[in-house]
C-alpha positions in Angstrom: 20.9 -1.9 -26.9 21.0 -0.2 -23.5 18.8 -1.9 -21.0 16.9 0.5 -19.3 17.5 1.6 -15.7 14.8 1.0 -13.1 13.7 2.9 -10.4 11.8 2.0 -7.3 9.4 4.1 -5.1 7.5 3.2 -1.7 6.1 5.5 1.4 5.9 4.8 5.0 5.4 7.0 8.4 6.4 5.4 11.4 6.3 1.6 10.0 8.1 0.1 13.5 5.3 1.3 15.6 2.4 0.4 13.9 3.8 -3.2 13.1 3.8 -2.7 9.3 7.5 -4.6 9.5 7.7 -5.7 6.2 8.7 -2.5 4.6 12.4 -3.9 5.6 12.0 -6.8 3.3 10.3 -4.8 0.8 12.8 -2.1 0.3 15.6 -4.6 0.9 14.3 -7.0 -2.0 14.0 -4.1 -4.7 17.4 -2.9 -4.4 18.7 -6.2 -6.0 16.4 -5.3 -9.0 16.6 -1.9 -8.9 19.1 1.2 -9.8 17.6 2.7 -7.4 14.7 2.8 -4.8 13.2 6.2 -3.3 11.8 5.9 0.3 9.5 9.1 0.8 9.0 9.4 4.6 6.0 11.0 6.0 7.8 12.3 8.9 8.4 9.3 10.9 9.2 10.0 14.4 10.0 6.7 15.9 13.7 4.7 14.9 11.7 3.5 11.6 14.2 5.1 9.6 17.3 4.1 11.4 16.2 0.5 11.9 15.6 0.5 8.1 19.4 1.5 7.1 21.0 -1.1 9.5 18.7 -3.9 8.5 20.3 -3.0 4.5 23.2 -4.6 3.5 23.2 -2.1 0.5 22.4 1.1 0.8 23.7 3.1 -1.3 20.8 2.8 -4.0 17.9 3.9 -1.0 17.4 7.3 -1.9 15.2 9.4 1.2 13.2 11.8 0.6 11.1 13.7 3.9 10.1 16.9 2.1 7.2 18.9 4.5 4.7 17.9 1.5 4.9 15.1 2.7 4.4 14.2 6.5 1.4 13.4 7.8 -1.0 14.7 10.7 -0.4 12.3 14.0 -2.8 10.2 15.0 -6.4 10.4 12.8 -5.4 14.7 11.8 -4.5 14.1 7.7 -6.2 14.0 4.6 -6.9 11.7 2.5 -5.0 13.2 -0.5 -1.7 12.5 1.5 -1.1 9.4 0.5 -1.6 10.3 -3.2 0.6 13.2 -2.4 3.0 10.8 -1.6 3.0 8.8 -4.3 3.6 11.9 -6.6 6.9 12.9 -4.9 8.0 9.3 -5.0 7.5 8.9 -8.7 9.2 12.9 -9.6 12.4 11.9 -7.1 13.4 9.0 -9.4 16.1 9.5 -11.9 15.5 6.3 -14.3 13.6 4.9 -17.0 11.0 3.0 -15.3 9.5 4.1 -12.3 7.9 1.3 -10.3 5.6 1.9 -7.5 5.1 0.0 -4.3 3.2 0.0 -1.3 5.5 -1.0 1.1 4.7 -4.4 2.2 5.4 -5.7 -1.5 8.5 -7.7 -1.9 10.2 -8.1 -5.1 9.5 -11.4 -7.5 12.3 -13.9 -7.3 13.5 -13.6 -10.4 16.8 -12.8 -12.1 18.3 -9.5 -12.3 19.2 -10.0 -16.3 15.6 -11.6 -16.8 14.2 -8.6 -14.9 15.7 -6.3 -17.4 15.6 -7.8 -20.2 11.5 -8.5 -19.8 11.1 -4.6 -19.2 13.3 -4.0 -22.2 11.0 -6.0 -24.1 8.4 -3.3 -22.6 9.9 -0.4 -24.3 6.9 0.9 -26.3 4.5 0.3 -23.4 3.5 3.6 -21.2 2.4 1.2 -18.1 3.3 -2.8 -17.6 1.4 -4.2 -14.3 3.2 -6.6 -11.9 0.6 -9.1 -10.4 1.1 -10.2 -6.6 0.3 -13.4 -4.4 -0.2 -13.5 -0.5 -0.3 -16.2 2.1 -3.2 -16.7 4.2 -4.8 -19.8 6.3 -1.6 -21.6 5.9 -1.8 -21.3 1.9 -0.5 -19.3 -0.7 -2.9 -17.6 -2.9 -2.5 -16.4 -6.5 -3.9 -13.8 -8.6 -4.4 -11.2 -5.9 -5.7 -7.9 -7.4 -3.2 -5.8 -9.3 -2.3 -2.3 -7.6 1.1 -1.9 -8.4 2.4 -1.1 -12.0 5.6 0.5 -13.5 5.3 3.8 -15.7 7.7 4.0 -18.3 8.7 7.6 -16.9 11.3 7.9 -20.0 8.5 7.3 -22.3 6.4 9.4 -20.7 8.4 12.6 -20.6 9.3 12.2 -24.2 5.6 12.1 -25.4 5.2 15.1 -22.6 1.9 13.6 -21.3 0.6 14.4 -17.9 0.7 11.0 -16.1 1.2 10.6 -12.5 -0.5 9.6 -9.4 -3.1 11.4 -7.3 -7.2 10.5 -6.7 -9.4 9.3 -9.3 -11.7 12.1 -10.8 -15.0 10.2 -10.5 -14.9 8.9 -7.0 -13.1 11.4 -5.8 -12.0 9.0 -3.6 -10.0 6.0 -5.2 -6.0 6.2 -5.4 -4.2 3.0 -5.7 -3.6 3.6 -9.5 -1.8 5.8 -11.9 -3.6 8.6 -14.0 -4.0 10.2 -17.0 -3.7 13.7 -14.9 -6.6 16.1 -16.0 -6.9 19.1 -12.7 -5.3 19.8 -10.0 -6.3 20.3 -6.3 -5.2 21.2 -3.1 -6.0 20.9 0.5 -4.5 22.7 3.9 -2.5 20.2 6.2 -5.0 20.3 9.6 -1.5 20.4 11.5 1.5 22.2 10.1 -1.3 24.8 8.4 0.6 24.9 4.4 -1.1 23.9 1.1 -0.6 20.4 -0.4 -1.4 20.3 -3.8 -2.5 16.9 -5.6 -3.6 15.3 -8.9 -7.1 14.3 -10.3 -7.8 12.3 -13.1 -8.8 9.3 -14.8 -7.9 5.5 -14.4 -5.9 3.8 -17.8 -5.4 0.7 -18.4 -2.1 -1.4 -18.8 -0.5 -1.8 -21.9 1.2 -5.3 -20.7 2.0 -7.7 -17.9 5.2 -8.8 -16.3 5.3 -12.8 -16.2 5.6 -13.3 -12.3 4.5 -11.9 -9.4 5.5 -9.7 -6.0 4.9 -11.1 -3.0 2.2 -9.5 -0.7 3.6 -9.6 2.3 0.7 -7.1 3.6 -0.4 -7.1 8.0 2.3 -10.2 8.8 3.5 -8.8 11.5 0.7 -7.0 12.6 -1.5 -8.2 16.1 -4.9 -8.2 15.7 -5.5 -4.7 16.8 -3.0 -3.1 15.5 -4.6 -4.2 11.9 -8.2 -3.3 13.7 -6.8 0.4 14.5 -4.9 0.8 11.0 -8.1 0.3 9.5 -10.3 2.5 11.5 -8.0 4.8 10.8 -8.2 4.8 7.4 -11.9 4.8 7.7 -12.0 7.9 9.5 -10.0 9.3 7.2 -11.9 8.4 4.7 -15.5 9.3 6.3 -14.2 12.8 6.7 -13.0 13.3 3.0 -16.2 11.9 1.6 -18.5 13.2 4.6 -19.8 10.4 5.7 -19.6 8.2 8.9 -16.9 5.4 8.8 -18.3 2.0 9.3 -18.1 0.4 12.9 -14.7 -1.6 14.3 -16.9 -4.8 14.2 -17.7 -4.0 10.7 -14.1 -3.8 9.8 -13.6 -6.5 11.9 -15.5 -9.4 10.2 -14.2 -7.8 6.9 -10.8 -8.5 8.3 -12.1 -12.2 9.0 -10.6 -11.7 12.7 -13.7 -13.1 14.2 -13.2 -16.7 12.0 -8.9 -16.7 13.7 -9.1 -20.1 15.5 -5.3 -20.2 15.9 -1.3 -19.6 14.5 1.3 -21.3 12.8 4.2 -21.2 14.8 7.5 -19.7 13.6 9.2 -23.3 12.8 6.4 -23.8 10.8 6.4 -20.3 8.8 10.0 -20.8 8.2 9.5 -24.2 6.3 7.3 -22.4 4.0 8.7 -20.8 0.3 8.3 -17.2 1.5 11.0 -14.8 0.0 14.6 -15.1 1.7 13.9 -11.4 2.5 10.9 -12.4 4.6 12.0 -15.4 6.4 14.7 -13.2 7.7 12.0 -10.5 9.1 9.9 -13.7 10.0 13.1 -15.0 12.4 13.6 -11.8 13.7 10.6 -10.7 14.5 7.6 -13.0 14.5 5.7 -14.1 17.6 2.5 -16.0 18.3 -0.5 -13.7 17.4 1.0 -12.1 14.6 -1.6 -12.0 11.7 0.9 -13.5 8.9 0.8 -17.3 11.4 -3.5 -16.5 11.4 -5.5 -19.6 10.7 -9.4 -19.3 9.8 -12.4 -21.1 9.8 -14.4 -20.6 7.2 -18.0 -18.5 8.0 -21.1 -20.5 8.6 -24.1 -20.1 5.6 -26.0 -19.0 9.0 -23.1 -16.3 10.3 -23.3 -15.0 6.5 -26.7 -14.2 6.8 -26.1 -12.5 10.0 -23.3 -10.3 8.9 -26.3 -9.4 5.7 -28.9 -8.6 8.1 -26.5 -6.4 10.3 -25.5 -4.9 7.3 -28.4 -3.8 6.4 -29.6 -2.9 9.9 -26.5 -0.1 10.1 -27.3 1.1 6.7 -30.9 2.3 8.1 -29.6 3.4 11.2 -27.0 5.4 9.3 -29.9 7.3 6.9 -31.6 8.1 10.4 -28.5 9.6 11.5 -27.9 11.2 8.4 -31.4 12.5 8.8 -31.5 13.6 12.4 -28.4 15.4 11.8 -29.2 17.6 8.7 -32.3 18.2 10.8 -30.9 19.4 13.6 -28.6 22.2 11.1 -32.1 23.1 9.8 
């Protein structure tokens, strides 16, 4: 029997300047897995792009695709949708069986390229098989991290002619980390180069099976502490404008983060005795410095600080119903 081909599909914009480095080791650990791995680019304007095809020593299976779908609005100007929008032209652009999706701070799993295969082969009658993950953080490596990444049996799934993709899920309206059963579609005018992005909406399904090891989660390791604190406010602007509502505060986000518990780092020496992926510890003696949030270490929140972070919580809740309030007033 034929063992299926595998494809690979992963977005960024601009990676190098917001410190998201890991998409090198990412894209660079797929391609020993993969027949071939799509890279849709959101319009990056820094050397993102460049940096990423001299760091390869393979590149003849990175496919890029930078169609004006998908680049983003600088700054805080884009939609939400985007990033489903993204993940739609990842998935179509891919020319193989399986069509696996990553964010792009997922490395491969360490596992063989005949194993790999064979376990997908295995797979054959399944429409989705999810791949867990594990991270590192406070010096340990942690298991069982949620599951956001999955591989769609795109051969399987043009044969049966069902409507499964990526986009936002229907009852949120919000939520887009996982593939859907695709039900409507939607669209939305980019607030910058002014043309019409269309997008999916449907409804979560669950995996038929599991692969039997795990991606690394490489995540914010190269990331200062701000740059993770502005990444995030930017989502949550983003997000408070889809949904109409007001984002939560930086300190919010902050505690959340667990930047206010960082006591200290690991130093490089120390990171490169640990059993990352070879793909990493190269980015990792490269590029890391003291300060980086991969090297953070923690201390663990007080019962009292807990109870804090509960009342203040509640506190902004009230004072964002009186804003809420005092605004729809004011249109009245």
């Amino acid at each position: 029997m034929v063992r299926p081909s595998i494809g690979v599909h992963t977005h960024i914009t601009n990676p190098l300047s917001y410190g998201y480095l890991v998409y090198l080791s990412t894209i660079e650990s797929w391609i020993r897995l993969a027949d071939q791995v799509v890279v849709v680019d959101g319009g990056s304007t820094d050397l993102s792009l460049d940096v990423l095809l001299q760091h390869l020593s393979n590149s003849e299976k990175v496919k890029i695709v930078s169609p004006a779908e998908a680049h983003w609005g600088p700054g805080d100007r884009w939609e939400w949708p985007q990033i489903a929008v993204n993940r739609q032209i990842g998935f179509e652009s891919l020319e193989t069986d399986w069509a696996i999706h990553v964010d792009a701070d997922y490395i491969a799993p360490e596992v063989g390229w005949k194993k790999f295969r064979n376990d997908l082969q295995e797979r054959s009658n399944c429409l989705l098989v999810s791949i867990p993950s594990m991270d590192y953080f406070n010096g340990r490596f942690q298991h069982g991290v949620r599951t956001r990444h999955w591989g769609l049996n795109k051969r399987l799934i043009t044969n049966s002619s069902l409507a499964i993709g990526y986009g936002i899920e229907r009852r949120s309206r919000v939520h887009l980390d996982y593939p859907i059963r695709i039900v409507e579609n939607s669209w939305f005018i980019d607030p910058d180069i002014n043309i019409k992005k269309d997008y999916n909406i449907g409804d979560y399904f669950e995996s038929d099976n599991e692969l039997p090891y795990e991606m690394f989660r490489g995540g914010h390791f190269f990331f200062t502490s701000q740059q993770l604190i502005d990444k995030c406010m930017r989502i949550e602007r983003a997000i408070g404008r889809w949904r109409n509502a007001l984002p939560r505060f930086q300190f919010e986000v902050e505690f959340d983060l667990n930047l206010r518990n960082l006591v200290g780092y690991e130093t490089k020496l120390r990171l490169l005795e640990q059993g990352f992926p070879a793909s990493l510890k190269r980015l990792i003696e490269l590029y890391y410095e003291k300060g980086m949030i991969g090297g953070g270490l923690y201390q663990k929140g007080s019962p009292v600080s807990e109870k804090g972070k509960q009342l203040g919580t509640l506190l902004l809740r009230i004072y964002r119903w009186v804003r809420r309030k005092s605004a729809k007033s004011e249109v009245n």
